[in-house]
Structures are given as C-alpha cells and as structure tokens.
PQR file with spaces between the fields and no chain letter, atoms N, CA, C, O and H, PARSE charges and radii, in Angstrom:
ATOM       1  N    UNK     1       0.851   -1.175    0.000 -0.4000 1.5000
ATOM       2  CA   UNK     1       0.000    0.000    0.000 -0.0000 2.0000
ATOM       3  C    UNK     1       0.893    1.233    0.000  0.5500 1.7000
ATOM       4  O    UNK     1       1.898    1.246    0.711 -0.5500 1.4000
ATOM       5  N    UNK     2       0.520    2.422   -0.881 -0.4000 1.5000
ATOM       6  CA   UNK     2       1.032    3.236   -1.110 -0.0000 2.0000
ATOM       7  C    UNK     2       1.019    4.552    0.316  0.5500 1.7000
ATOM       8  O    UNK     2      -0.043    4.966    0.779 -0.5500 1.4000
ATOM       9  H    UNK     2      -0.297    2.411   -1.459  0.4000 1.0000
ATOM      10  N    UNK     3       1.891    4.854    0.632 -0.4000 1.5000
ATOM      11  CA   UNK     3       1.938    5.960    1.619 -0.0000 2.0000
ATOM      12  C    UNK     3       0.627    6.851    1.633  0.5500 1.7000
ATOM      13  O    UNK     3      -0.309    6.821    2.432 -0.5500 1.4000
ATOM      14  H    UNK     3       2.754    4.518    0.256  0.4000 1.0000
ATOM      15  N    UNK     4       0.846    7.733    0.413 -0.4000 1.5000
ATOM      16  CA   UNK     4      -0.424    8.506   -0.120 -0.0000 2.0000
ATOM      17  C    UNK     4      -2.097    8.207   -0.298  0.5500 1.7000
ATOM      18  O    UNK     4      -2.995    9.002   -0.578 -0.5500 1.4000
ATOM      19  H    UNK     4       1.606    7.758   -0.236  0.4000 1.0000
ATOM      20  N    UNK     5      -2.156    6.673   -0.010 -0.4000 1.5000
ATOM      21  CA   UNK     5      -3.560    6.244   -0.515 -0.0000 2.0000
ATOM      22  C    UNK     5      -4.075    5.727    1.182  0.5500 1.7000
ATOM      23  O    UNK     5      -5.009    4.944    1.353 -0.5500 1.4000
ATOM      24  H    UNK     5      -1.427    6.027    0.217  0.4000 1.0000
ATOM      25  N    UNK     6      -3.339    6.280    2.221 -0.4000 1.5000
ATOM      26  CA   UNK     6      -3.971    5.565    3.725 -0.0000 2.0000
ATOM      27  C    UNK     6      -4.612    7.413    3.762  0.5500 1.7000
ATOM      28  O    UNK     6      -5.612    7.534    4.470 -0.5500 1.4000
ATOM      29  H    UNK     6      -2.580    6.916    2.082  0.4000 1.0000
ATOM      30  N    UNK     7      -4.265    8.336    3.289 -0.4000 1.5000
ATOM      31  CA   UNK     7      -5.069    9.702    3.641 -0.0000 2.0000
ATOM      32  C    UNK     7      -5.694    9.575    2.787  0.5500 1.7000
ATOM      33  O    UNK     7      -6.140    8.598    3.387 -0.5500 1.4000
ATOM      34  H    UNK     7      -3.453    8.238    2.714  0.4000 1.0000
ATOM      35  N    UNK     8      -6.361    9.584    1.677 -0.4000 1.5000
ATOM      36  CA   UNK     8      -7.300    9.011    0.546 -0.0000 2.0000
ATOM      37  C    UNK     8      -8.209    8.371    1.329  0.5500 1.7000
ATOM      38  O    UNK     8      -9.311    8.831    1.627 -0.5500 1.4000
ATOM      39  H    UNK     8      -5.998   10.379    1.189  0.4000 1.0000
ATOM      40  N    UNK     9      -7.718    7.192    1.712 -0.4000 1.5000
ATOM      41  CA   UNK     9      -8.997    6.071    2.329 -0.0000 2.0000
ATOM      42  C    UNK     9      -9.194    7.098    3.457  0.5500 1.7000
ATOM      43  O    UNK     9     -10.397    7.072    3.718 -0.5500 1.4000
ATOM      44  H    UNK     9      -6.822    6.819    1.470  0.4000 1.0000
ATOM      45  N    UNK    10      -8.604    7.942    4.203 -0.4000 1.5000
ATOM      46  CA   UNK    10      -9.819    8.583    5.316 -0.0000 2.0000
ATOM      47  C    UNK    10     -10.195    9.512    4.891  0.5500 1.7000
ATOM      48  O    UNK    10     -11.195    9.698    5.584 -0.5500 1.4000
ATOM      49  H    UNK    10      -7.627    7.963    3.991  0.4000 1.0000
ATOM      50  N    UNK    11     -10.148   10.258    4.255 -0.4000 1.5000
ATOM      51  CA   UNK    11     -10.763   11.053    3.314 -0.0000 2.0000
ATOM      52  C    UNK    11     -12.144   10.235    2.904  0.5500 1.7000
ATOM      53  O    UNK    11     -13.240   10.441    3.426 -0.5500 1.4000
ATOM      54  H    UNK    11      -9.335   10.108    3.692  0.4000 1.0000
ATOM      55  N    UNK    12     -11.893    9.346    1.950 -0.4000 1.5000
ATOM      56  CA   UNK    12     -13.256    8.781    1.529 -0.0000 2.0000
ATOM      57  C    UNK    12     -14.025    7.869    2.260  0.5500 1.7000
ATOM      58  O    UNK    12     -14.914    7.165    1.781 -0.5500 1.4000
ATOM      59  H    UNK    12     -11.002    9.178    1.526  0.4000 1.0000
ATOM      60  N    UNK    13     -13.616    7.899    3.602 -0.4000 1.5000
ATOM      61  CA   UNK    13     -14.558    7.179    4.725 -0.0000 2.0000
ATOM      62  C    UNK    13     -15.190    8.149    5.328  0.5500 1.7000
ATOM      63  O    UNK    13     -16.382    7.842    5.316 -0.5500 1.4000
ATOM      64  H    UNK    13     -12.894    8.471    3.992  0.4000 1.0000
ATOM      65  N    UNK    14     -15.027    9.240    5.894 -0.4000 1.5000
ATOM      66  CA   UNK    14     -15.220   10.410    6.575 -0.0000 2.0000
ATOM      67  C    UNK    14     -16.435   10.714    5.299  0.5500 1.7000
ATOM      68  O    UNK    14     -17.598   10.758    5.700 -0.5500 1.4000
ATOM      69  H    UNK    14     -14.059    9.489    5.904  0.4000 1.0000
ATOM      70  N    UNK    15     -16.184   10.930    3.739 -0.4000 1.5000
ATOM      71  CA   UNK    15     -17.230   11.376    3.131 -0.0000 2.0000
ATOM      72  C    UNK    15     -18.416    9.823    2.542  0.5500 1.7000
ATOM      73  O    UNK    15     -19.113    9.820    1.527 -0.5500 1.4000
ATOM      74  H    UNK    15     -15.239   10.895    3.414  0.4000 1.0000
ATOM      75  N    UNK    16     -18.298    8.800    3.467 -0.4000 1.5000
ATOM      76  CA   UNK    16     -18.911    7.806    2.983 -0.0000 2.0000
ATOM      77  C    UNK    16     -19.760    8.142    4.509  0.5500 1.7000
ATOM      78  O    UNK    16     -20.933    7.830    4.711 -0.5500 1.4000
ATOM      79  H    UNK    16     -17.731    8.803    4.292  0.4000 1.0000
ATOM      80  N    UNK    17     -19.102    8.656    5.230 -0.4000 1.5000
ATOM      81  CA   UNK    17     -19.901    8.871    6.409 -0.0000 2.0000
ATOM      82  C    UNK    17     -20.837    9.870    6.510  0.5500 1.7000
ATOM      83  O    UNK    17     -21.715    9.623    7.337 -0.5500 1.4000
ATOM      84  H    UNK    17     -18.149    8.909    5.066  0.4000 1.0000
ATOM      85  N    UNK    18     -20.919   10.761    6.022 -0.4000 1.5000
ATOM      86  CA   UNK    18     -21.134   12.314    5.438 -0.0000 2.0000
ATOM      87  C    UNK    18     -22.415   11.548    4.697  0.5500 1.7000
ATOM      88  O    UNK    18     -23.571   11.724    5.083 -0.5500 1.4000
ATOM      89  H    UNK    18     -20.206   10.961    5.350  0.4000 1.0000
ATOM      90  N    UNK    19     -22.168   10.931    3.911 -0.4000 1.5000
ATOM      91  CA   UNK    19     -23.372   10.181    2.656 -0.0000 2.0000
ATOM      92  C    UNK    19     -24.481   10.315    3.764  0.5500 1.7000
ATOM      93  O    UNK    19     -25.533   10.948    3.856 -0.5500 1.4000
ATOM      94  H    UNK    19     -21.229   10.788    3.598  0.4000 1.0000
ATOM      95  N    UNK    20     -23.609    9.224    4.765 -0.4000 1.5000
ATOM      96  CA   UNK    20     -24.306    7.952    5.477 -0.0000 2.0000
ATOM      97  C    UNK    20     -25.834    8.431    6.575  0.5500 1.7000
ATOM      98  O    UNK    20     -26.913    7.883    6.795 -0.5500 1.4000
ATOM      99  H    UNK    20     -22.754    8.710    4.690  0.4000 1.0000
ATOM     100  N    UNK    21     -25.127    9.826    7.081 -0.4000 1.5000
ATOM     101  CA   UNK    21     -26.182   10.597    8.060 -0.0000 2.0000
ATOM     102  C    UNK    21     -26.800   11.416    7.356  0.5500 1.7000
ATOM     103  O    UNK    21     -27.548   12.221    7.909 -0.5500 1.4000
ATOM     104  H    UNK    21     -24.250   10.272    6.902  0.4000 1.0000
ATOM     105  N    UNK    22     -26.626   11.413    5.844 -0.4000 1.5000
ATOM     106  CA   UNK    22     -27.331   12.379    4.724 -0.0000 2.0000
ATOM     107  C    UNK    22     -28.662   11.302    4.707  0.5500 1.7000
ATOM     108  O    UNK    22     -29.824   11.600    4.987 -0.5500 1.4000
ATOM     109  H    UNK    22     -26.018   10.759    5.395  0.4000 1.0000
ATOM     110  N    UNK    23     -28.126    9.917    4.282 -0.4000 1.5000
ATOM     111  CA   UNK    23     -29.275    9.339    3.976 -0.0000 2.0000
ATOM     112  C    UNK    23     -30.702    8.821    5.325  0.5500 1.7000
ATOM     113  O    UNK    23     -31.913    8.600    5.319 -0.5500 1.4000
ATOM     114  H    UNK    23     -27.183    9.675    4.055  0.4000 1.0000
ATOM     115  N    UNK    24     -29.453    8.846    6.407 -0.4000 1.5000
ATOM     116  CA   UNK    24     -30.714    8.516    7.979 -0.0000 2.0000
ATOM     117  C    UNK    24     -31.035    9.978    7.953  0.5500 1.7000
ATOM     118  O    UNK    24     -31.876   10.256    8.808 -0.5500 1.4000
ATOM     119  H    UNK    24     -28.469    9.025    6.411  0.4000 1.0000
ATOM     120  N    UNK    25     -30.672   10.900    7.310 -0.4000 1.5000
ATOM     121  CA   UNK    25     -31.750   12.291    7.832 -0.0000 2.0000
ATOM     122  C    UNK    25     -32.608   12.427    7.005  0.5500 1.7000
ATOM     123  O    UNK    25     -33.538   13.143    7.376 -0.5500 1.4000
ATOM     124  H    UNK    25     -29.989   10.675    6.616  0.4000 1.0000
ATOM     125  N    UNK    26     -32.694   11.934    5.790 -0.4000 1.5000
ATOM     126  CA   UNK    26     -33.775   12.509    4.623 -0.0000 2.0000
ATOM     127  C    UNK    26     -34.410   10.710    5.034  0.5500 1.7000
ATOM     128  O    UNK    26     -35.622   10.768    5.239 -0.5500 1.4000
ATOM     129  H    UNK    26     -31.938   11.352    5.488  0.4000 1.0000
ATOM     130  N    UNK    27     -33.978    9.572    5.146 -0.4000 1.5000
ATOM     131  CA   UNK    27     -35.145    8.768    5.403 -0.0000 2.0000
ATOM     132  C    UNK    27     -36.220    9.105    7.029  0.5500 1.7000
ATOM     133  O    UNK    27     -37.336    8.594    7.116 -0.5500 1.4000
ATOM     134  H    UNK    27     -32.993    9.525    4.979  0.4000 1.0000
ATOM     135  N    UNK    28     -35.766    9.821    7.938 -0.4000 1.5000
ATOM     136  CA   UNK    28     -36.373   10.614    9.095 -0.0000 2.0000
ATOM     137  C    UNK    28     -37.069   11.550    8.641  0.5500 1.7000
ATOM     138  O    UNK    28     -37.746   12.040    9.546 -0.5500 1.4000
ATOM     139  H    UNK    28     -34.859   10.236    7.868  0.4000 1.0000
ATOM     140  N    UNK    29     -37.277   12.182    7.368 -0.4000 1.5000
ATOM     141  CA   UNK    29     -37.884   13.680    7.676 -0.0000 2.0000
ATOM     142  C    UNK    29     -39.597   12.926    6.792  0.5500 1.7000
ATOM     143  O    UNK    29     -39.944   11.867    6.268 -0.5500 1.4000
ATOM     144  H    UNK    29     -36.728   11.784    6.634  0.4000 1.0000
ATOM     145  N    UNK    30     -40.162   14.202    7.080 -0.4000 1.5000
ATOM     146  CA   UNK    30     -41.289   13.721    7.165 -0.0000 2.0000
ATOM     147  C    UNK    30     -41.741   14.754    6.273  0.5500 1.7000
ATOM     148  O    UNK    30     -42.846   15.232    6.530 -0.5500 1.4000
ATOM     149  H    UNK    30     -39.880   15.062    7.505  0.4000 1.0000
ATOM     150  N    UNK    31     -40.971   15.298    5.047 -0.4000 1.5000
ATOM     151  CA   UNK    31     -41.209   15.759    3.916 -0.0000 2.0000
ATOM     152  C    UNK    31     -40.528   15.239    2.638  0.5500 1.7000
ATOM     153  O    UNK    31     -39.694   14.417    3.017 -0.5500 1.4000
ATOM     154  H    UNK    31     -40.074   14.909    4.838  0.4000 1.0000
ATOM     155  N    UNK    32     -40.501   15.341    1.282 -0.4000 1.5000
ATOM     156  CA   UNK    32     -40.088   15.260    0.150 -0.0000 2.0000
ATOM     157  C    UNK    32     -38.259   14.995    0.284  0.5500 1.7000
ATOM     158  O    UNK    32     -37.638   13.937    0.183 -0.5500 1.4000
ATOM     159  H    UNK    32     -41.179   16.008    0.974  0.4000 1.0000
ATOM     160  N    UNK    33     -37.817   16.212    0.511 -0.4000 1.5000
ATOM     161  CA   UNK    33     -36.532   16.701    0.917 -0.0000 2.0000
ATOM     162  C    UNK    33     -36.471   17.250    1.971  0.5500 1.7000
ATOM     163  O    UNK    33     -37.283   17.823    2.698 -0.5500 1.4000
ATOM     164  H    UNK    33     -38.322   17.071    0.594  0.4000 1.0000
ATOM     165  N    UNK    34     -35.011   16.945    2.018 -0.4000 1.5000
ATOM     166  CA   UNK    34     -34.226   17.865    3.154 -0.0000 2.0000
ATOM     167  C    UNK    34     -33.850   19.579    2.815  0.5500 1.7000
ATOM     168  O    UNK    34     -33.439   19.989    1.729 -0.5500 1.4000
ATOM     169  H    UNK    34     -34.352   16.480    1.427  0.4000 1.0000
ATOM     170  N    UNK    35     -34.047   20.226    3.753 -0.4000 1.5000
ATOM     171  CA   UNK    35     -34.158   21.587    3.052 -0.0000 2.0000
ATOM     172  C    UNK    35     -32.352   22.015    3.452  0.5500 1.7000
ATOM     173  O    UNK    35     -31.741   21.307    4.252 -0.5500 1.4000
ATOM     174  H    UNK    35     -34.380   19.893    4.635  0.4000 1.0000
ATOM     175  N    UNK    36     -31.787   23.026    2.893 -0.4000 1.5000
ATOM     176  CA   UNK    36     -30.631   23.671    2.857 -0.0000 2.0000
ATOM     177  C    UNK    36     -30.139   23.289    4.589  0.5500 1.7000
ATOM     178  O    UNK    36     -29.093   22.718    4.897 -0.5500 1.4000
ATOM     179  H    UNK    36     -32.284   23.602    2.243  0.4000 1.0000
ATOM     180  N    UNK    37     -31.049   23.708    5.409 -0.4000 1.5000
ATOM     181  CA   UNK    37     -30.556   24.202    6.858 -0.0000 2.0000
ATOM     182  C    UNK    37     -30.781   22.882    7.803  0.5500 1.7000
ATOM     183  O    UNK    37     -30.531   22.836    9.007 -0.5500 1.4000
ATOM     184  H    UNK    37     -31.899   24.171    5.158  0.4000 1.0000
ATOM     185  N    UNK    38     -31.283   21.868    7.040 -0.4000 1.5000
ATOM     186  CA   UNK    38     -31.269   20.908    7.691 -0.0000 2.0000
ATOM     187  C    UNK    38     -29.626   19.807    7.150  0.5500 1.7000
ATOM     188  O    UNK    38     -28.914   19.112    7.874 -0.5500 1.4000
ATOM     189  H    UNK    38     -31.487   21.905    6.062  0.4000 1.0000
ATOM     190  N    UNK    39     -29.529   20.058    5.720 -0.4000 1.5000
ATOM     191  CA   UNK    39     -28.301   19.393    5.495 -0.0000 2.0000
ATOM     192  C    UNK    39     -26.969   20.506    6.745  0.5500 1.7000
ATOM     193  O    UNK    39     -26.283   20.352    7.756 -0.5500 1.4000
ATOM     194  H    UNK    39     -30.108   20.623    5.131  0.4000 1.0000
ATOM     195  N    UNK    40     -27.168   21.088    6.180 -0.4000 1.5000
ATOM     196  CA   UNK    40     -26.501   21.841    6.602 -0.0000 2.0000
ATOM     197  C    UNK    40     -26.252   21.498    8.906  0.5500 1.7000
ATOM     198  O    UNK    40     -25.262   21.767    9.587 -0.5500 1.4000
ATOM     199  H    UNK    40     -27.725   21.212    5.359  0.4000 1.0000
ATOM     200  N    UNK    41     -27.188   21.059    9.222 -0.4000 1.5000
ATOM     201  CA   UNK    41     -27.240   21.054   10.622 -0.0000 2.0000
ATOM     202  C    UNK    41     -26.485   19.274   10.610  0.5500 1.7000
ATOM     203  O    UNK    41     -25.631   18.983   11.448 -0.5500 1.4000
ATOM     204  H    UNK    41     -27.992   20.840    8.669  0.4000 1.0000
ATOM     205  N    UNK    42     -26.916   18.352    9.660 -0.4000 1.5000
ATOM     206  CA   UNK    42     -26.350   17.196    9.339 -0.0000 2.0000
ATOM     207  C    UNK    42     -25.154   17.270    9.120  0.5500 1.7000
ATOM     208  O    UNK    42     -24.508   16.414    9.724 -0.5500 1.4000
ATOM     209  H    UNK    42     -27.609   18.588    8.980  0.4000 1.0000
ATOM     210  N    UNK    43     -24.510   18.025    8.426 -0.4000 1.5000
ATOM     211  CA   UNK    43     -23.289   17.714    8.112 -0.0000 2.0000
ATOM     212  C    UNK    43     -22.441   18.808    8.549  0.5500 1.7000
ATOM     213  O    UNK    43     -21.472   19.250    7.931 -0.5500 1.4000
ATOM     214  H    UNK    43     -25.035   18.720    7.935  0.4000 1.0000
ATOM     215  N    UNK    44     -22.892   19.210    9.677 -0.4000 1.5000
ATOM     216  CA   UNK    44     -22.584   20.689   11.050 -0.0000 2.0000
ATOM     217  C    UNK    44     -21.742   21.582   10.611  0.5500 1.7000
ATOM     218  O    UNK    44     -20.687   21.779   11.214 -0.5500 1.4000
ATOM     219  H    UNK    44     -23.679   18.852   10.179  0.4000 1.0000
ATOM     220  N    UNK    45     -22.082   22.282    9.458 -0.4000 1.5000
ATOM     221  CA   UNK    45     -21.877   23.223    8.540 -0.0000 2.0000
ATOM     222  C    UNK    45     -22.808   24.743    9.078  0.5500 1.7000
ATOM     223  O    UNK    45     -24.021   24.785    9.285 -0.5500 1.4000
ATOM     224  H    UNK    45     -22.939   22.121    8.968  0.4000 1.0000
ATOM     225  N    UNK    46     -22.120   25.546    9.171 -0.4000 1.5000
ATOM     226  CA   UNK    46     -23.284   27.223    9.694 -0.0000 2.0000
ATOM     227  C    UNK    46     -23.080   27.454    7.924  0.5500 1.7000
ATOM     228  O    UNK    46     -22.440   26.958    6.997 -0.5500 1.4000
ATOM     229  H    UNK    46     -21.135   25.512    9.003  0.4000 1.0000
ATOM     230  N    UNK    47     -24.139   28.610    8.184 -0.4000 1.5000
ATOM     231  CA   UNK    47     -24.001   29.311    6.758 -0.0000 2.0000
ATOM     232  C    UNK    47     -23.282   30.137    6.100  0.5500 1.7000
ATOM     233  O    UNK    47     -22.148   30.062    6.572 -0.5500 1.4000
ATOM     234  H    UNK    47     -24.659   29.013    8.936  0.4000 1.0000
ATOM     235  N    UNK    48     -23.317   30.932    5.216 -0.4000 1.5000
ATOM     236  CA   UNK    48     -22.130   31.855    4.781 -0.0000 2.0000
ATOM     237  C    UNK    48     -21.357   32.819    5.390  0.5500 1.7000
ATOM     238  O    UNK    48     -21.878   33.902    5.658 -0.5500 1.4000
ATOM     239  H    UNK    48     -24.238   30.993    4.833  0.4000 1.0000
ATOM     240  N    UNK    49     -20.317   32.630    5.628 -0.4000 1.5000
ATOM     241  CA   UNK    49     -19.733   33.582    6.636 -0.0000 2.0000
ATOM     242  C    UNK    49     -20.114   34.931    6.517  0.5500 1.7000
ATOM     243  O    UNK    49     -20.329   35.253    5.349 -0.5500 1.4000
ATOM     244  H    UNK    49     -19.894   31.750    5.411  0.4000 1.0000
ATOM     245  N    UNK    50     -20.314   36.098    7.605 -0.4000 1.5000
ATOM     246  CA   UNK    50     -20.826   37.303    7.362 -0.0000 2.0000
ATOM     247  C    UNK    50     -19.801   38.166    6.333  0.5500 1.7000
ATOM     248  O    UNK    50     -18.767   37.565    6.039 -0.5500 1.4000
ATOM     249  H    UNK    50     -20.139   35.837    8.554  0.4000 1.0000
ATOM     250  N    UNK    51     -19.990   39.585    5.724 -0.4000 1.5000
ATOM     251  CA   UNK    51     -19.478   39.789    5.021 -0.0000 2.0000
ATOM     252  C    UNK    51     -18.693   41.210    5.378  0.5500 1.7000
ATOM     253  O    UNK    51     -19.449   42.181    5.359 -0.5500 1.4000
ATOM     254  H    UNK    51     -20.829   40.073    5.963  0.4000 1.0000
ATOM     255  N    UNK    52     -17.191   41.521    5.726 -0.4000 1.5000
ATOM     256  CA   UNK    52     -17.037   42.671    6.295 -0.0000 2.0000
ATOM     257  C    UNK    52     -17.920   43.830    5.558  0.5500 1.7000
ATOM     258  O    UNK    52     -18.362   43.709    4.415 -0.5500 1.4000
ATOM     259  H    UNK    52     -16.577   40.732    5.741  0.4000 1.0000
ATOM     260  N    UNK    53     -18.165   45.318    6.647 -0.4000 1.5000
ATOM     261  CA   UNK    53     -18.305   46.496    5.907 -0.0000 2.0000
ATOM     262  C    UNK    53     -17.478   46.897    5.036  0.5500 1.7000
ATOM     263  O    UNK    53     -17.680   47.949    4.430 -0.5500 1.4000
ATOM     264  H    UNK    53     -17.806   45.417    7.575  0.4000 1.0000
C-alpha cells in the first residue's frame, strides 16, 4: 500500500460517512426533501460567513 492512498482512504470514509447521516436524515424527515438548513445542521456546517463592511 502506497503511503499517499492511507489519507485518501480517510478522506473517503469520513465522506462515505457524510453520505451515510445524509441518507438517515432525509429517510427521518417527514417531507419530500431535506431543506438547505437541515443538510446543513447534518453535516454541522453554519451558513455563509458574514461579510465585512
């Protein structure tokens, strides 16, 4: 195994995980979709940073 491909594999576990509470939150909701602020609370992201004056 290549040095470079053990940060790769956590990289793409971390975003297989990311999938993973994407898909238990939209099979929980009790609409169509998940709206912006709910992914967003899933994958514990705030919104656009404010913008200086």
């Amino acid at each position: 195994m290549a040095r470079g491909s053990t940060v790769q594999d956590h990289v793409a576990l971390a975003e297989i995980d990311l999938c993973g509470e994407l898909i238990i939150a939209a099979s929980n909701t009790t609409h169509d979709r998940l709206t912006a602020d709910e992914i967003d609370e899933v994958l514990k992201v705030s919104g656009p940073e404010p913008k200086d004056p």
